[in-house]
C-alpha positions as a printed Julia matrix, in Angstrom:
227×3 Matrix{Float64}:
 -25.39   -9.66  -16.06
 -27.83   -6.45  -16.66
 -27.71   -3.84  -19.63
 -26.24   -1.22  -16.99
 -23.32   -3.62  -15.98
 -22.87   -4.2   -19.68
 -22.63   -0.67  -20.41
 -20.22   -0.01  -18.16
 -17.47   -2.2   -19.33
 -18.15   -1.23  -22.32
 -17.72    2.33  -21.69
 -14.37    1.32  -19.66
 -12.95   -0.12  -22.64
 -13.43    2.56  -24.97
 -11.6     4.43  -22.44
  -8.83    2.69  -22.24
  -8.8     1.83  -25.64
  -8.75    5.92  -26.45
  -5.79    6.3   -24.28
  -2.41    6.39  -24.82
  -0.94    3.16  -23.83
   1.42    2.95  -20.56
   4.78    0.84  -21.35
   4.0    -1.16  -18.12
   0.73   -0.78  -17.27
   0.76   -3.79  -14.71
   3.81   -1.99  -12.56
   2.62    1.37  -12.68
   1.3     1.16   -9.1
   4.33   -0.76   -8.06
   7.02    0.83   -6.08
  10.62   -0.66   -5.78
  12.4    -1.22   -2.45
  15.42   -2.44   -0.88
  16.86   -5.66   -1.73
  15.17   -6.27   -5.24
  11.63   -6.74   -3.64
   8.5    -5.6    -5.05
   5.42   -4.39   -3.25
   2.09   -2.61   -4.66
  -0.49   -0.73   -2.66
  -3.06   -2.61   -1.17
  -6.06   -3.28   -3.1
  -9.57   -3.29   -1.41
 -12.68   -4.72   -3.39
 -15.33   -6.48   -2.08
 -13.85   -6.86    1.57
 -10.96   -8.42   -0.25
  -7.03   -7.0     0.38
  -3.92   -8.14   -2.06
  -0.41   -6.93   -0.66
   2.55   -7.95   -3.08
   4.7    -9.7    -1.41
   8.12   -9.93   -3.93
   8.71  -12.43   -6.35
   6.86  -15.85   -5.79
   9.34  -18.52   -4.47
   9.02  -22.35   -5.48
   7.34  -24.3    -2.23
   8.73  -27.17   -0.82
   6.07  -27.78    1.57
   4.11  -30.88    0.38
   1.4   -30.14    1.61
   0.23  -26.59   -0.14
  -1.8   -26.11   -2.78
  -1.43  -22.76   -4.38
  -3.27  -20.64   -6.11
  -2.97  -18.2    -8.71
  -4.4   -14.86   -9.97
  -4.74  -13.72  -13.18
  -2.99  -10.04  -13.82
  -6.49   -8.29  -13.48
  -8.02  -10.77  -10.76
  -9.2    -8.07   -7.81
  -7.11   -5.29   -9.49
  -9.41   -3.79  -12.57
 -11.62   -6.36  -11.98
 -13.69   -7.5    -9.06
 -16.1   -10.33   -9.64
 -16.85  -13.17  -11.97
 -18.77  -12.44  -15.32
 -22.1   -13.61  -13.17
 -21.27  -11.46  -10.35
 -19.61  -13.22   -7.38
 -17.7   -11.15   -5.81
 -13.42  -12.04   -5.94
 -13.55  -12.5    -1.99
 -16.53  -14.91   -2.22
 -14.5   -17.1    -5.34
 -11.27  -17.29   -3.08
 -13.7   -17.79    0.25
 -14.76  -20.8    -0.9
 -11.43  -22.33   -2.7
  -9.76  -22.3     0.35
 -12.33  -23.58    1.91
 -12.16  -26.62    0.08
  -8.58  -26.9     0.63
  -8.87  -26.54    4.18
 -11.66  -29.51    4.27
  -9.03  -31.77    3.21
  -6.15  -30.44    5.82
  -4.47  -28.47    3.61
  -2.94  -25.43    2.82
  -2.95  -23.0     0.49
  -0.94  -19.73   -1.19
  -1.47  -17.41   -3.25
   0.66  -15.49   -6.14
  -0.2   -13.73   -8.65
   0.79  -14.32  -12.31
   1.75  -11.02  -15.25
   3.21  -13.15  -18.01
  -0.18  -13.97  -19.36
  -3.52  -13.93  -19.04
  -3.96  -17.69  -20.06
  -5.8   -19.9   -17.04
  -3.7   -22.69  -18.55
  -0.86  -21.36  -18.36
  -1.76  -19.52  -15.31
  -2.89  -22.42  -13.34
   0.65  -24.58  -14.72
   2.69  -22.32  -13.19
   0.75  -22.13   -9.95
   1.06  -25.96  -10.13
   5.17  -25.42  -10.72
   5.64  -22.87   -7.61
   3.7   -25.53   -5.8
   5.56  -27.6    -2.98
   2.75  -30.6    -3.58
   3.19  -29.87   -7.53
  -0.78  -29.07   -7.63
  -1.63  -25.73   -8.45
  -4.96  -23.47   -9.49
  -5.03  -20.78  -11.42
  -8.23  -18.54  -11.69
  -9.27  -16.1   -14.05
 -11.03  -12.67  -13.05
 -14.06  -13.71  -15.26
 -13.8   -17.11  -13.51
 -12.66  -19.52  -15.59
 -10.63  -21.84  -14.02
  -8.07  -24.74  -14.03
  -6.71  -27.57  -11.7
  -2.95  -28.42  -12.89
   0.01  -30.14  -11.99
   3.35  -29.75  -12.52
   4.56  -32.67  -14.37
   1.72  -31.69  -16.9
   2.03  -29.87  -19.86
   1.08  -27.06  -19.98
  -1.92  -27.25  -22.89
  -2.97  -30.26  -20.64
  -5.07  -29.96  -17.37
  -6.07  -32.26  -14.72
  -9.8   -30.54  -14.52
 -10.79  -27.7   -16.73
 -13.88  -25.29  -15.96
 -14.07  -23.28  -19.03
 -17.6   -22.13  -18.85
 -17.49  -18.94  -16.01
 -21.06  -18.45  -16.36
 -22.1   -21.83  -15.12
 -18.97  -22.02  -12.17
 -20.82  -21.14   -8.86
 -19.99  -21.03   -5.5
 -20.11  -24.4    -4.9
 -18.68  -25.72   -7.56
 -15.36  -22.92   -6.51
 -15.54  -25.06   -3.34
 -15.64  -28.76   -4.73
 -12.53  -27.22   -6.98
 -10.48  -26.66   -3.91
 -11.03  -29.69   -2.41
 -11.06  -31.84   -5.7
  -7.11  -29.74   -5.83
  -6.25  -30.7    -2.42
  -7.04  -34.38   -2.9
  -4.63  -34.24   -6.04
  -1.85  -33.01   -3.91
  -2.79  -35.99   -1.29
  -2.4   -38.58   -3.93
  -5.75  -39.31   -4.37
  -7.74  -39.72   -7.38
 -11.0   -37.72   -6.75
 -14.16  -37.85   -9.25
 -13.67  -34.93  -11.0
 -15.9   -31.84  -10.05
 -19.34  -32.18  -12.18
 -19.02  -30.09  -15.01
 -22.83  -28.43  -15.79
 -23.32  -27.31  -19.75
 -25.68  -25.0   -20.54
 -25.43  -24.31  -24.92
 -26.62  -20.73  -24.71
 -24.14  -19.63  -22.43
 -21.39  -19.14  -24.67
 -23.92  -17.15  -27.16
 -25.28  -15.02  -24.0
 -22.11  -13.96  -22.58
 -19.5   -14.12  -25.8
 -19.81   -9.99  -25.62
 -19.36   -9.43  -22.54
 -16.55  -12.34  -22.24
 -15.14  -10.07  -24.71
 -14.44   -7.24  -23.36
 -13.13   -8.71  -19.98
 -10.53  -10.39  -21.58
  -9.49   -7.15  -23.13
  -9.44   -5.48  -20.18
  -7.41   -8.56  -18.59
  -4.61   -8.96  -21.49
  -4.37   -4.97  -21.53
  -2.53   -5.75  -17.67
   0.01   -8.5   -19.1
   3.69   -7.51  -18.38
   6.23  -10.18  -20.22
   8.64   -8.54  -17.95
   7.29   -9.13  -14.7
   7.91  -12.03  -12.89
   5.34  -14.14  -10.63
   4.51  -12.5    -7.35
   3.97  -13.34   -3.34
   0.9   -12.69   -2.38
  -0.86  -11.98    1.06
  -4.45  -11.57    0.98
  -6.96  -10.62    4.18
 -10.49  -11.07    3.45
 -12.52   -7.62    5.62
């Protein structure tokens, strides 16, 4: 990531940091309608479209994977911390899940901003009990149900090392979990000046993710249209 990219959040932060806070900054854009459900404005970045759907039902459908957002995924923030773009990240997920023959859906989470947690819920909604949850810096985690939630079936904690590939091999690795199988797990590259390089910048994403939790907000339906 360059100096001017680096900048930028930065200068973002102090922004938001300087204002006054919003008591739900998550639902701001949300507008209530009939029957309870919740929808928010389309959001376009990156030839990528979210529509809320209401809130997220548990699947039954064994044969769904789904996959979950975390609060700032595609909505304050639009790529990964190396700069593949949201649509690519999801592009290639379902992919993967598709490979295998199966399906996929996608929610999006405002309780927290944990992947763990994020990706253990995803796993809960799920009708095959296998769930992913994804980060808006990237990080991401392949969970099931029956789990808890501090536990994972396949963790990716570096972002700056997950590529497009490896986003790919994750959905299909998640899809063969919900088959019953018992994949080799996704190769895991480790690189010990990452953390060093990108621990600033790391930084301030999660601050600008954790600034959109709600506690109050309950998982949502989404439908997403890549342009």
């Amino acid at each position: 990531m360059d100096q001017a990219t680096i900048k930028r959040l930065v200068e973002e932060v102090v922004r938001e940091l300087a204002a006054q806070p919003a008591a739900a900054p998550s639902s701001a854009a949300a507008q209530p309608v009939g029957g309870g459900v919740t929808t928010m404005t389309p959001t376009t970045a990156g030839h990528l479209t979210l529509t809320e759907t209401g809130d997220a039902a548990r699947g039954t459908d064994p044969k769904e994977v789904v996959i979950a957002l975390s609060p700032a995924f595609s909505s304050s923030i639009h790529e990964t911390i190396i700069g593949i773009p949201h649509a690519t990240v999801l592009k290639e997920i379902c992919a993967g899940i598709e490979e295998e023959g199966l399906k996929y859906r996608f929610v999006r989470m405002y309780k927290t901003a944990d992947v763990g947690f994020v990706a253990h819920e995803a796993a809960k909604l799920s009708g095959s009990g296998i769930g992913i949850g994804i980060q808006s810096r990237g990080t991401t985690v392949i969970h099931q149900k029956d789990l808890p939630p501090l536990s994972n079936i396949e963790l990716f904690s570096q972002s700056p090392l997950i590529d497009e590939a490896t986003f790919r091999a994750i959905g299909k690795n998640a899809a063969k979990y919900a088959k019953g199988e018992n994949p080799t797990p996704v190769p895991i590259r480790n690189d010990q000046m990452a953390r060093p390089k990108y621990q600033a910048i790391a930084a301030l994403l999660h601050n600008k993710e954790t600034r959109l939790v709600d506690l109050t907000k309950k998982a949502q339906g989404l439908q997403i249209s890549f342009g």
